[in-house]
N, C-alpha and C positions, 0 to 999 in steps of 0.2 A: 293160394292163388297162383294162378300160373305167368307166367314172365309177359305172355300175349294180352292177359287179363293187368297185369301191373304195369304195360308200357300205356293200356288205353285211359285204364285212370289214371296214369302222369300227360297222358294225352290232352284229357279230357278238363283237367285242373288246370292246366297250362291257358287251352280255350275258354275257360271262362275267366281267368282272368284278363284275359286280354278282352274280353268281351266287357267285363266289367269295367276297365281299366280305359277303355274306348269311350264307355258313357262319362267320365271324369273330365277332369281339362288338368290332369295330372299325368306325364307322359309314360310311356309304358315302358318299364325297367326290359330289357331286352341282356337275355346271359349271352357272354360270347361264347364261341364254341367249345370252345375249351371248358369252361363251365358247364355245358350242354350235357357235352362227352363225359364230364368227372359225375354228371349226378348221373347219368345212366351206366357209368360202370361202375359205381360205389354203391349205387343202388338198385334197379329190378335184377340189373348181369349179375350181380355181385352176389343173388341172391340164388339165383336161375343156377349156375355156373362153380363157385364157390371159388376162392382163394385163386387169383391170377398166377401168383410163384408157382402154386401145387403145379396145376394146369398147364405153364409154360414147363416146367420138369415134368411131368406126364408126355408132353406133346416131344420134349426131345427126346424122350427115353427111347418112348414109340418108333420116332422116326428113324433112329440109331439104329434099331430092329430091323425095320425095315427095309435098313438099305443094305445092297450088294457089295460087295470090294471094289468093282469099278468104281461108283458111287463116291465112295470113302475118299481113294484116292485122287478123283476131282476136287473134293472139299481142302484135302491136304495142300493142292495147287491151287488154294482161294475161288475155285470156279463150284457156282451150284447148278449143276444141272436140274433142268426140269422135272426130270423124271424126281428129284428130292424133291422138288417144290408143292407134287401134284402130291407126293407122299407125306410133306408137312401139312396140308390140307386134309387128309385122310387123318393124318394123327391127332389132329386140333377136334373134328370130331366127335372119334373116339374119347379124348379124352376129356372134353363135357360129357356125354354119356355114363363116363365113370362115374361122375358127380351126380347125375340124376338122369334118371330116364324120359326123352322127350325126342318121341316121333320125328323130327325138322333134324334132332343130332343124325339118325339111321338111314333120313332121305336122301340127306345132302355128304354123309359117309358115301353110299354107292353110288351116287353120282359122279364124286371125285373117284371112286375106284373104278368105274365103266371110262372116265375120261385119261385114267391114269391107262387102263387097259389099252384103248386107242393108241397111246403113246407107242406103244410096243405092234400094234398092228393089229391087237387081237378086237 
């Protein structure tokens, strides 16, 4: 199943319970966000995506790559330039992609590389 097909049936479970839960005079159990967040990255992301550690070391390796000496030397002096930022956006990408292949990773890869382009003038 695909991560778009597994957010709509956690979507959709969600709604009937609360639909359910409406017809009761029993109040409706409400996750705070935090809980929200933990079951959607422990579970459709989790599945979509694979292992967070890999992923965040894929994403800095990537970005390491890609950055220039200027680059570097701002980090050294605690400062991130943008142009790193728009490049850990590109790396975060790619680096779901690694894990599985899904159109929305290659859209939004070149959309941050046409905006990272911009940066530069081109």
């Amino acid at each position: 199943m695909s991560t778009l097909t597994d957010e709509r049936v956690e979507f959709d479970r969600h709604r009937m319970a609360i639909s359910n839960a409406s017809q009761s005079s029993e109040p409706i159990a409400k996750l705070s966000i935090c809980q929200e967040a933990d079951s959607i990255v422990n579970g459709p992301r989790k599945k979509a995506y694979g292992d967070y550690a890999l992923n965040l070391a894929r994403i800095s390796e990537l970005t390491m790559l890609m950055m220039n000496d200027v680059e570097k030397e701002y980090l050294r002096k605690g400062e991130i330039p943008i142009t790193v930022v728009s490049k850990i956006l590109i790396a975060l990408k790619l680096a779901r992609e690694a894990n599985s292949h899904k159109r929305d990773n290659l859209v939004d890869a070149c959309g941050y590389l046409q905006l990272h382009g911009s940066l530069h003038g081109d």
